[in-house]
C-alpha positions as a Markdown table, in Angstrom:
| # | Residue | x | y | z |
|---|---|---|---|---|
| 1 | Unk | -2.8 | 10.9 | -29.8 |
| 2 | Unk | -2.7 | 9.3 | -26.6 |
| 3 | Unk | -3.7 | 11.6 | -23.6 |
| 4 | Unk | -1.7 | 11.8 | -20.3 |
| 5 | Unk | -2.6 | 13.2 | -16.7 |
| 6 | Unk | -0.3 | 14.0 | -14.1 |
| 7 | Unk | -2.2 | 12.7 | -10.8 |
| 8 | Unk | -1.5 | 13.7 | -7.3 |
| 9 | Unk | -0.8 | 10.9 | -4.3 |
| 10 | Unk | -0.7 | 12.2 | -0.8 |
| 11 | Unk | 1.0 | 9.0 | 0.6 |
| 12 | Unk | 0.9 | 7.2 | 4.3 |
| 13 | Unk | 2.9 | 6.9 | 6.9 |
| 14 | Unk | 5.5 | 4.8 | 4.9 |
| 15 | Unk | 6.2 | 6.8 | 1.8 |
| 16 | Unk | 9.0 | 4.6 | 0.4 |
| 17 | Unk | 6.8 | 1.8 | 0.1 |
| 18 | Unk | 3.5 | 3.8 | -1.0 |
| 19 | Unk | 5.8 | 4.6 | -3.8 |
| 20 | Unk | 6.4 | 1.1 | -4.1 |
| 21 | Unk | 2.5 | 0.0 | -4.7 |
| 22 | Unk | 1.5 | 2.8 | -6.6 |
| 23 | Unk | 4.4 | 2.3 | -9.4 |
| 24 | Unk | 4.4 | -1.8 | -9.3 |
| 25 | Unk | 0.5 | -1.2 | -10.1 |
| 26 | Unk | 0.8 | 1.1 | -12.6 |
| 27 | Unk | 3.1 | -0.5 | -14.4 |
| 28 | Unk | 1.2 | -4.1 | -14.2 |
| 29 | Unk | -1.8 | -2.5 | -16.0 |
| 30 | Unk | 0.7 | 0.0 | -18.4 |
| 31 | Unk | -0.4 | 2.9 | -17.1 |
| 32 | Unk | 3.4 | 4.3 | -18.2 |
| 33 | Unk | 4.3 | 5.9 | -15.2 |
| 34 | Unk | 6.4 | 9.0 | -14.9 |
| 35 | Unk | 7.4 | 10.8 | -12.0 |
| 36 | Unk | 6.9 | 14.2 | -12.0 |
| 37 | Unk | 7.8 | 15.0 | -7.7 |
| 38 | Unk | 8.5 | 13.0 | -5.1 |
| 39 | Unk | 8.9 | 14.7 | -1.7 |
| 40 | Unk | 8.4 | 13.3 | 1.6 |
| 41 | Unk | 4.6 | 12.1 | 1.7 |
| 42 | Unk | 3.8 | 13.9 | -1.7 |
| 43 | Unk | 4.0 | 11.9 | -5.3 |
| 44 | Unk | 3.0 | 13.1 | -8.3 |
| 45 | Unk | 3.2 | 10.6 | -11.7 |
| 46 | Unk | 2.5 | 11.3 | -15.1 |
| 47 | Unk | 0.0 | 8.7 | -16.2 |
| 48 | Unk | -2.3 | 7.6 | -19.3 |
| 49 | Unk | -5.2 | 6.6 | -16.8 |
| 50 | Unk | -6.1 | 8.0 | -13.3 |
| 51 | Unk | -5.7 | 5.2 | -10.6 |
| 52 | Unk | -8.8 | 4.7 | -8.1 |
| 53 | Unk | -6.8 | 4.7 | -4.8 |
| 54 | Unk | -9.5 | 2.5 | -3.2 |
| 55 | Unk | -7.4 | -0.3 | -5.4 |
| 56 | Unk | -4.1 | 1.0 | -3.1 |
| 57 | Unk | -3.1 | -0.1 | 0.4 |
| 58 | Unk | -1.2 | 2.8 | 1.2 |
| 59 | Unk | -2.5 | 6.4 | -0.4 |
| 60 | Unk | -4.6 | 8.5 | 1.8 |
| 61 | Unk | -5.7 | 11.3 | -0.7 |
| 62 | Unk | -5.7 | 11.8 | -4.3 |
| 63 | Unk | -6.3 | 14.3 | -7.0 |
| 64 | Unk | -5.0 | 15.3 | -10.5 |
| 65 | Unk | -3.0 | 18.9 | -11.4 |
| 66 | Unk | -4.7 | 21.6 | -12.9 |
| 67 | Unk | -2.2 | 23.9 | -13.5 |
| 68 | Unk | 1.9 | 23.9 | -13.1 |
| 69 | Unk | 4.7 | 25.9 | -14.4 |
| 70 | Unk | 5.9 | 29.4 | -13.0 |
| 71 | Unk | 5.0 | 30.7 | -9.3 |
| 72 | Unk | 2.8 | 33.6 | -11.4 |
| 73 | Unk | 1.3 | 31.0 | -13.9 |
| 74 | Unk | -0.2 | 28.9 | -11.2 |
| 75 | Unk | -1.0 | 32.1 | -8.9 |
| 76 | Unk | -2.7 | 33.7 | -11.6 |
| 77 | Unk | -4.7 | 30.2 | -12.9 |
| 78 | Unk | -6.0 | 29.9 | -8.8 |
| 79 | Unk | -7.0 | 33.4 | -9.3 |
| 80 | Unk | -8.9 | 33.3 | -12.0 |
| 81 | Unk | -10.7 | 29.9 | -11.5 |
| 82 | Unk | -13.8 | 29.0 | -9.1 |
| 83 | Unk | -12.3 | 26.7 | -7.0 |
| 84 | Unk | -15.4 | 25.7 | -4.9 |
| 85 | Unk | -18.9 | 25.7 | -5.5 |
| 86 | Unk | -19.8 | 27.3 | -2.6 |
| 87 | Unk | -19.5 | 30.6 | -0.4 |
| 88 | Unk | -19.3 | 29.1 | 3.2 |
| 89 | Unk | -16.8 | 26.2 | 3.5 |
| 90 | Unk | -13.7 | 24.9 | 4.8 |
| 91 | Unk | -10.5 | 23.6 | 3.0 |
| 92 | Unk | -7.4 | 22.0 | 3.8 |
| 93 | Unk | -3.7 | 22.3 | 2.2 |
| 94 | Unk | -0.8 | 19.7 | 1.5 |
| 95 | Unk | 2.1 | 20.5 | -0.4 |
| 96 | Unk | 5.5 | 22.7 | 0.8 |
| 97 | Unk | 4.5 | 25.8 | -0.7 |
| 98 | Unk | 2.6 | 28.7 | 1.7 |
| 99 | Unk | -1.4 | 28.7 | 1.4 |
| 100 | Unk | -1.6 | 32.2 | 1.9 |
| 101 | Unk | -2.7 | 32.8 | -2.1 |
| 102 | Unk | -5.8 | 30.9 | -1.5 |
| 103 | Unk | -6.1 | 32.5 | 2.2 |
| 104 | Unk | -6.2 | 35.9 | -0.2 |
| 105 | Unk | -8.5 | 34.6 | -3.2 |
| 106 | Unk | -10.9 | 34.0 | -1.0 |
| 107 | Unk | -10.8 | 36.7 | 1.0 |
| 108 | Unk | -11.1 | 39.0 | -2.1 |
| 109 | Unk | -14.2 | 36.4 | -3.2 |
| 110 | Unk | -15.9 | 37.8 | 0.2 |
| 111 | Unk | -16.6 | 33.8 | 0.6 |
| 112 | Unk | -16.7 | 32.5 | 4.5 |
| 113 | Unk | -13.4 | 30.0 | 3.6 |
| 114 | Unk | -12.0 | 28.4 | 6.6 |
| 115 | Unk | -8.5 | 27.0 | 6.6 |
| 116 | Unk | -8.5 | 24.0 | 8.7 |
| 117 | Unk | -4.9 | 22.4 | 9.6 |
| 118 | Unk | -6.8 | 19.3 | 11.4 |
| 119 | Unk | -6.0 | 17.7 | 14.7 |
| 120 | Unk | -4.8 | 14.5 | 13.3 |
| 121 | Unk | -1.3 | 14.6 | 12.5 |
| 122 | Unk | 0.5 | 11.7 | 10.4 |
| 123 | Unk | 3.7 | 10.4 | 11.7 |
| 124 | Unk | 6.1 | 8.7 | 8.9 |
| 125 | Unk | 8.5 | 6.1 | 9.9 |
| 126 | Unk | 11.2 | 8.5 | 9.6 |
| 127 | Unk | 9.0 | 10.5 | 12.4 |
| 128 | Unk | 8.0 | 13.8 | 10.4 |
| 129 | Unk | 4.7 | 14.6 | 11.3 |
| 130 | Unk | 2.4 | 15.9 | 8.9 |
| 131 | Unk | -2.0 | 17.5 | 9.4 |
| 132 | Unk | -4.6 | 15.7 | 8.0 |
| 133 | Unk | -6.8 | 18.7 | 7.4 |
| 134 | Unk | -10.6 | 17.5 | 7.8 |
| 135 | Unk | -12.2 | 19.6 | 5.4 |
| 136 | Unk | -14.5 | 20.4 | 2.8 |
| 137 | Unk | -12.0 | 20.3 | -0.4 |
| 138 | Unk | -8.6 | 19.3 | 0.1 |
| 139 | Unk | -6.0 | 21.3 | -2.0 |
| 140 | Unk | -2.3 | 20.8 | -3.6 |
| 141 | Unk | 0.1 | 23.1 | -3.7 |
| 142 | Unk | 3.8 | 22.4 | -4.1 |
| 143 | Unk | 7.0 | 23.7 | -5.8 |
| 144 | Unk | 10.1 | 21.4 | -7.1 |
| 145 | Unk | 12.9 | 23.5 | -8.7 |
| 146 | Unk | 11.4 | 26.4 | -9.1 |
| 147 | Unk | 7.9 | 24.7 | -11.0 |
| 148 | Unk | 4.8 | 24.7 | -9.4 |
| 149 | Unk | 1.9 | 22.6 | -9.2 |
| 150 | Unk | -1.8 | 23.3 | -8.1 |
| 151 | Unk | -4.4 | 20.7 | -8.0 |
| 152 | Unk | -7.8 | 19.3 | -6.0 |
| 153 | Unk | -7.6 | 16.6 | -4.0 |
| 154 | Unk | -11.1 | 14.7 | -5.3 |
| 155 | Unk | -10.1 | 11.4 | -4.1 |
| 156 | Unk | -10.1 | 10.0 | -0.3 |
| 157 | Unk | -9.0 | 6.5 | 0.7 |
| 158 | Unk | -12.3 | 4.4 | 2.3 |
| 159 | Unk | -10.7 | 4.3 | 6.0 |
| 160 | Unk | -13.8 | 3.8 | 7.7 |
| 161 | Unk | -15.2 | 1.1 | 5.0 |
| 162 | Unk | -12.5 | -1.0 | 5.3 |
| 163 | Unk | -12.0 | -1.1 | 8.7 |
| 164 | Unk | -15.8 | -1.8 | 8.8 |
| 165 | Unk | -14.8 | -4.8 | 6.7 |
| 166 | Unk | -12.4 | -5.6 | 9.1 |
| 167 | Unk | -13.8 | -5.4 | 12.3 |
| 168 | Unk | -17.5 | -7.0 | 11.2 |
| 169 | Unk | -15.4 | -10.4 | 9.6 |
| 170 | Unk | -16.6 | -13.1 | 12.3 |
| 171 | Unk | -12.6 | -14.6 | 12.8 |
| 172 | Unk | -9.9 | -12.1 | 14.2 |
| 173 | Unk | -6.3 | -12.8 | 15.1 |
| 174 | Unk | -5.7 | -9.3 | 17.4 |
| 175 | Unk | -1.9 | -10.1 | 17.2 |
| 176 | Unk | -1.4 | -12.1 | 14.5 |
| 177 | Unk | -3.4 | -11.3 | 11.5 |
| 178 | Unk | -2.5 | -8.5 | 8.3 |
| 179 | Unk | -3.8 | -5.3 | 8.0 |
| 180 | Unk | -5.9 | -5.1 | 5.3 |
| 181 | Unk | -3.8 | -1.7 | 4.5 |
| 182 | Unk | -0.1 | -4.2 | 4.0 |
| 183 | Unk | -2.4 | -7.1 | 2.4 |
| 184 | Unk | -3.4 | -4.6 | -0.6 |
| 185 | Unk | 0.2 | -3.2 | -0.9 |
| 186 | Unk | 1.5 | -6.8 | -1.3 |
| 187 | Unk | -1.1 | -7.7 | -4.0 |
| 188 | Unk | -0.3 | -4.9 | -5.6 |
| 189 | Unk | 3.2 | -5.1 | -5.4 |
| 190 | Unk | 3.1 | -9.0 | -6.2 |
| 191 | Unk | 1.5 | -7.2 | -10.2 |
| 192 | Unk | -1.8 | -9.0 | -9.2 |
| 193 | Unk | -5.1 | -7.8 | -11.1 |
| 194 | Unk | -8.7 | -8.7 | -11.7 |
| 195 | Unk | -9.2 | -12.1 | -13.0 |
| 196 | Unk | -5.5 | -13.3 | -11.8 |
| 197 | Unk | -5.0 | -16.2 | -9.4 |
| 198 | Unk | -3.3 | -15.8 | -6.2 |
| 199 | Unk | -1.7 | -17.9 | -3.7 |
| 200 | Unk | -0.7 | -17.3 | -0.5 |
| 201 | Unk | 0.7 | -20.2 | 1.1 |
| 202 | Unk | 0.6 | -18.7 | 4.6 |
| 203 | Unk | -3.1 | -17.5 | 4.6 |
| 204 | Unk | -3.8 | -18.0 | 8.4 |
| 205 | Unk | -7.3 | -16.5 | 8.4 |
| 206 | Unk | -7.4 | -15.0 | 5.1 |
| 207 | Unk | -6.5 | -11.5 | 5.1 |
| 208 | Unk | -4.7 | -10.9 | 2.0 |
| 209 | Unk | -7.4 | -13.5 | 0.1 |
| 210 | Unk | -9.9 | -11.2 | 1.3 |
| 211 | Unk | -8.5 | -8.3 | -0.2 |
| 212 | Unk | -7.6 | -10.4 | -3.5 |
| 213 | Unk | -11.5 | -11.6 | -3.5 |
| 214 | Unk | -12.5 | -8.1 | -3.0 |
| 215 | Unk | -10.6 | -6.6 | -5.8 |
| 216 | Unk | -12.3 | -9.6 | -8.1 |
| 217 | Unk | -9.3 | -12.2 | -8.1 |
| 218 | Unk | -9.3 | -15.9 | -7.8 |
| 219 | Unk | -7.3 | -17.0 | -4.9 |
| 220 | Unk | -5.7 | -20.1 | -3.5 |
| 221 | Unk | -4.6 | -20.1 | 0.4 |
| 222 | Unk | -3.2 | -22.9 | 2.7 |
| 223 | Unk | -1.9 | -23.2 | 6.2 |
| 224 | Unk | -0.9 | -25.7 | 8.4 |
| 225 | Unk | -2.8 | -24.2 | 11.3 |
| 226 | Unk | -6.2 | -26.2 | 11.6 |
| 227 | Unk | -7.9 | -23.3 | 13.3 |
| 228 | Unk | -6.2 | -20.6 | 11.2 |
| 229 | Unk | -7.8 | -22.5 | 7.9 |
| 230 | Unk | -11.5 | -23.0 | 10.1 |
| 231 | Unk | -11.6 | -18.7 | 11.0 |
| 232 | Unk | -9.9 | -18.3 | 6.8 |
| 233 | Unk | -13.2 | -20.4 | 5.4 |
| 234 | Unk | -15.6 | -18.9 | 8.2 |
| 235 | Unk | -14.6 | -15.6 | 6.9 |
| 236 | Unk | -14.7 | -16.3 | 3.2 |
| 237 | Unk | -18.4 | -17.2 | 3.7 |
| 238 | Unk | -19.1 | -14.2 | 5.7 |
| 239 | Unk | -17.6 | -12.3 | 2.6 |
| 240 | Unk | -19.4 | -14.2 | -0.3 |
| 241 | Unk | -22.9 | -13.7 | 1.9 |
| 242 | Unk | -22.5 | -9.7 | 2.4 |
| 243 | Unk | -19.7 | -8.8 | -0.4 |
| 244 | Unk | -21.4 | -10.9 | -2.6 |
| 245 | Unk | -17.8 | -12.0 | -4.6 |
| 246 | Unk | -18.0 | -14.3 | -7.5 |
| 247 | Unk | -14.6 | -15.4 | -8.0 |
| 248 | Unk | -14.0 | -18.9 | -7.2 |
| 249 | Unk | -11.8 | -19.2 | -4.0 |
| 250 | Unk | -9.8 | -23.0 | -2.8 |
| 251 | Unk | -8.8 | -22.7 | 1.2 |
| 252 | Unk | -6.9 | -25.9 | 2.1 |
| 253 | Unk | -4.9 | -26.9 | 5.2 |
| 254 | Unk | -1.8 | -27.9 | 3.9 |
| 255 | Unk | 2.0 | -27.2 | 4.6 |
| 256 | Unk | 3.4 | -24.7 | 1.7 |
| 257 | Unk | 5.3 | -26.8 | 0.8 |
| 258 | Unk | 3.2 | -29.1 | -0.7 |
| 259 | Unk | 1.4 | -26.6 | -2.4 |
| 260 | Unk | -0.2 | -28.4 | -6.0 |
| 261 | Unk | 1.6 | -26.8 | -9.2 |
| 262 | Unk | -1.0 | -24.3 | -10.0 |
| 263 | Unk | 0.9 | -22.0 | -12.3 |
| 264 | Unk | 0.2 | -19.1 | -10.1 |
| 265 | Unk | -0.2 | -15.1 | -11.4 |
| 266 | Unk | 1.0 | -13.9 | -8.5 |
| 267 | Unk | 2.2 | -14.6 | -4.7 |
| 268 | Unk | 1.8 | -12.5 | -1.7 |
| 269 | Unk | 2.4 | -13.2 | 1.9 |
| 270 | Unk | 3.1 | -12.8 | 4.9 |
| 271 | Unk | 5.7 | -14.9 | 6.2 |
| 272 | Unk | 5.6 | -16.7 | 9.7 |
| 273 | Unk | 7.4 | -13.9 | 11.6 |
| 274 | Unk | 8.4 | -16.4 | 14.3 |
| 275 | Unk | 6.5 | -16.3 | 18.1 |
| 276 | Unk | 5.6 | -13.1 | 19.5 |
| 277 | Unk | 8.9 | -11.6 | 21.0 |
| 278 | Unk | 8.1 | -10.3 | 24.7 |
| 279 | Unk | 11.9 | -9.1 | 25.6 |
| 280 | Unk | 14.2 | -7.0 | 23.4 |
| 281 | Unk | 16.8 | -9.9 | 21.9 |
| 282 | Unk | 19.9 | -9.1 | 22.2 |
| 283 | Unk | 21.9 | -8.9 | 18.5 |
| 284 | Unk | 23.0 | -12.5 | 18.9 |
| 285 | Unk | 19.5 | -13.7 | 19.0 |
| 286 | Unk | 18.3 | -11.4 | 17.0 |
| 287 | Unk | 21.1 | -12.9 | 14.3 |
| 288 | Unk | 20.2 | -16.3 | 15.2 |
| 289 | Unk | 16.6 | -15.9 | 14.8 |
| 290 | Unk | 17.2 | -14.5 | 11.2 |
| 291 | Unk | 19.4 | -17.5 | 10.3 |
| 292 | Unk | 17.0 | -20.3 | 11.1 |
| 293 | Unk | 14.5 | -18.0 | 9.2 |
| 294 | Unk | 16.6 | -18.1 | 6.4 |
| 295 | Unk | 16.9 | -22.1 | 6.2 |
| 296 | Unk | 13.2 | -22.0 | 6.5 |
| 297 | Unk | 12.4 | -19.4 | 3.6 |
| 298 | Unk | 15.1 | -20.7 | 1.0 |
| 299 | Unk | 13.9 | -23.7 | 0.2 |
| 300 | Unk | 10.0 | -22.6 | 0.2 |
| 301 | Unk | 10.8 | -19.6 | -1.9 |
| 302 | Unk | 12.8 | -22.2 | -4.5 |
| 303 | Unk | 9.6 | -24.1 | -4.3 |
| 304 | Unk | 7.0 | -21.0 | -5.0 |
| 305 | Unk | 9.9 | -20.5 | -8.2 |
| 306 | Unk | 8.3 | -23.6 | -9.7 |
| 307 | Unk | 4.9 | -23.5 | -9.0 |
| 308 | Unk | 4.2 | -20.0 | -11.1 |
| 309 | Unk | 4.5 | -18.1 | -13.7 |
| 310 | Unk | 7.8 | -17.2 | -15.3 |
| 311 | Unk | 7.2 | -13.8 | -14.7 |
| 312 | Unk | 4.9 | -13.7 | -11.7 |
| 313 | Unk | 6.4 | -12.4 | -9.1 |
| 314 | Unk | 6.4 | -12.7 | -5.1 |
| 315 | Unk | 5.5 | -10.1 | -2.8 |
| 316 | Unk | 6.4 | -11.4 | 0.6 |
| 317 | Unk | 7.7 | -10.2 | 4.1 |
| 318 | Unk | 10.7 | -11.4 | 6.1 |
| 319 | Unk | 11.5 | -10.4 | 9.8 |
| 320 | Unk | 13.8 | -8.0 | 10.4 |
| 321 | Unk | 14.5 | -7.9 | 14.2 |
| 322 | Unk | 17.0 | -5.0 | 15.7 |
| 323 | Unk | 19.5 | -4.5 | 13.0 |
| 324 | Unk | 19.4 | -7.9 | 11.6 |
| 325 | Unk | 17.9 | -8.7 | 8.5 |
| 326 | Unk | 17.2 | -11.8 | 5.7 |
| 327 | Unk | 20.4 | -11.6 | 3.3 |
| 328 | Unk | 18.5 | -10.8 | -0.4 |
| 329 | Unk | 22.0 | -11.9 | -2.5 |
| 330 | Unk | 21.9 | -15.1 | -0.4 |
| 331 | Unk | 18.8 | -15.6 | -1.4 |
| 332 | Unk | 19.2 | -14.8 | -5.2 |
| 333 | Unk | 21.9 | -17.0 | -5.3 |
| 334 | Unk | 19.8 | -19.8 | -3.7 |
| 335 | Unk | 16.8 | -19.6 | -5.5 |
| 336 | Unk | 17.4 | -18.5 | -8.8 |
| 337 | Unk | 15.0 | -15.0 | -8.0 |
| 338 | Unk | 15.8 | -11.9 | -8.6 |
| 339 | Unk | 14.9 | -8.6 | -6.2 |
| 340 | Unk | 13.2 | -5.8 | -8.1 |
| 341 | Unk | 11.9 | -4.0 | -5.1 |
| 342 | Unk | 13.4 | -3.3 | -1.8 |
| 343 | Unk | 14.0 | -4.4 | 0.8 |
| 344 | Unk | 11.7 | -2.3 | 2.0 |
| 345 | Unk | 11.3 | -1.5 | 6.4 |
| 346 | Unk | 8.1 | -1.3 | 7.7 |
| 347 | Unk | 7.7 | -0.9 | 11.0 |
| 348 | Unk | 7.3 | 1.8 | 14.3 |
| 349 | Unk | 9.3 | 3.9 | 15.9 |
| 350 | Unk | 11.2 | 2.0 | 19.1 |
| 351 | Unk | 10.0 | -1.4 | 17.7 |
| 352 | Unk | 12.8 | -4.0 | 17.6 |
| 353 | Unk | 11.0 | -6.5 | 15.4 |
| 354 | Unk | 9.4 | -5.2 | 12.0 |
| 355 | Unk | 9.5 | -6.4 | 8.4 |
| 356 | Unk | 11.0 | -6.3 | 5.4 |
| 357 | Unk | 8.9 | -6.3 | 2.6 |
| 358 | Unk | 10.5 | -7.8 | -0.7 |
| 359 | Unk | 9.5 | -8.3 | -3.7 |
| 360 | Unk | 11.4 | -11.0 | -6.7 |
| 361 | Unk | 10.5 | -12.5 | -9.9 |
């Protein structure tokens, strides 16, 4: 009898596309996802395996349920259970329902427990703020039609490790280059896993093969930019020496479009959003802008249709500037791909360029 968990997923600032990752993952490595709740930055899925968020782009916290069903059921399982092996400590809360049962529980324990609500407050892209209690022990405690669900948050996403990664890698492109947070969530939405072989035929100085390499894929990046493809293969040996990655990696500077017929697993990128926009465009600029994108993608993206597998799929990002936005139906009925997730907005409050993120197969 095959045994399920239901694990917690306190998601980031862009919950619709945190969603995005975490299912496209699971379901690459049949992890036969169900979801239990989905509310504003909290997800819970039903799963046969726990997922190690430090594989995610996009998860800040995770943990698994201990106890659901009735407001009493879970009230009296936190009652009866030693939450924390300690007496002196302090512990934060996410979820919709009150905290006051554990303020109680401990209070009754006689144990020093201090509730800390945290000074760092996450803003979503629909511009709900929520704390990022810095604590000892995180807890979960939520309600969705009347059942509830109580669990410990044991898992926390490497913030500081990655960005060491990021800021000690001898090339960086300030304005220019992927955040190692979007260059997981398109592997992982691209169904890319150990062993696979990735391309991404816009590499520029090789954030998302980093990531890949990382994660023990092989990986296959061009770019017509000569000093893009000098800081992509200055930072791949920076990686191999202190990372010490095994997987064979092939950095070439090429135009995607001539990219050799590799029969790739997967494909993420991100696209060439055009130059860096100084003045708000107005929307026929912004419209025209999208249009010569679009006579620039289609062809490409017909190309990439060849060059992997049947059912390898493209994780890739498209400007979306003021309202205006690549046409995915045009670009079925061009290519021959098919959207199975989004589009998808990512982007900041008051910006008037962000991105789509798209994925087809």
């Amino acid at each position: 009898m095959q045994f399920f968990m239901k694990q917690i997923f306190i998601l980031g600032r862009n919950p619709e596309l945190s969603k995005a990752e975490i299912l496209a993952y699971a379901d690459t490595r049949n992890l036969e996802p169900k979801e239990i709740l989905f509310e504003e930055n909290y997800l819970v899925l039903e799963l046969n395996t726990q997922i190690d968020i430090q594989d995610l782009g996009g998860t800040i916290k995770s943990g698994e349920v201990l106890s659901e069903g009735s407001e009493e059921e879970v009230a009296d399982y936190i009652n009866k259970e030693d939450l924390f092996d300690s007496d002196k400590f302090t512990y934060g809360v996410f979820g919709n329902v009150d905290e006051e049962i554990l303020k109680e529980k401990f209070k009754s324990e006689k144990r020093k427990a201090v509730l800390k609500h945290g000074r760092q407050r996450m803003k979503s892209q629909g511009g709900e703020k929520f704390e990022i209690p810095k604590s000892d022990v995180c807890f979960f405690l939520s309600a969705l039609d009347d059942k509830f669900y109580f669990g410990t948050l044991s898992q926390e996403y490497d913030y500081e490790g990655v960005k060491s990664r990021d800021m000690e890698k001898p090339v960086r492109r300030e304005e220019l280059a992927i955040s190692p947070r979007l260059s997981k969530i398109l592997i992982n939405l691209a169904g890319a896993k150990e062993d696979d072989l990735v391309l991404d035929p816009f590499c520029g100085i090789g954030g998302i093969l980093i990531e890949a390499l990382v994660r023990g894929m092989k990986v296959y990046g061009v770019d017509r930019d000569a000093n893009a493809i000098k800081g992509a293969l200055s930072n791949m040996s920076w990686l191999k020496k202190n990372f010490k990655i095994m997987k064979p990696y092939i950095i070439e500077r090429r135009d995607a479009r001539k990219v050799p017929d590799k029969q790739f697993d997967a494909i993420a990128t991100e696209t060439p959003l055009g130059k860096i926009v100084r003045h708000r465009p107005n929307r026929q600029e912004a419209r025209e802008t999208i249009e010569n994108f679009e006579r620039f993608i289609m062809p490409l993206l017909k190309y990439f249709k060849s060059i992997k597998k049947e059912s390898a799929r493209i994780a890739i990002t498209f400007p979306k500037i003021r309202e205006a936005g690549v046409d995915c139906s045009l670009v079925e009925e061009e290519t021959g791909l098919k959207v199975v997730t989004g589009p998808i907005f990512e982007g900041r409050p008051g910006q008037f360029i962000g991105r789509d993120i798209v994925v087809f197969e």
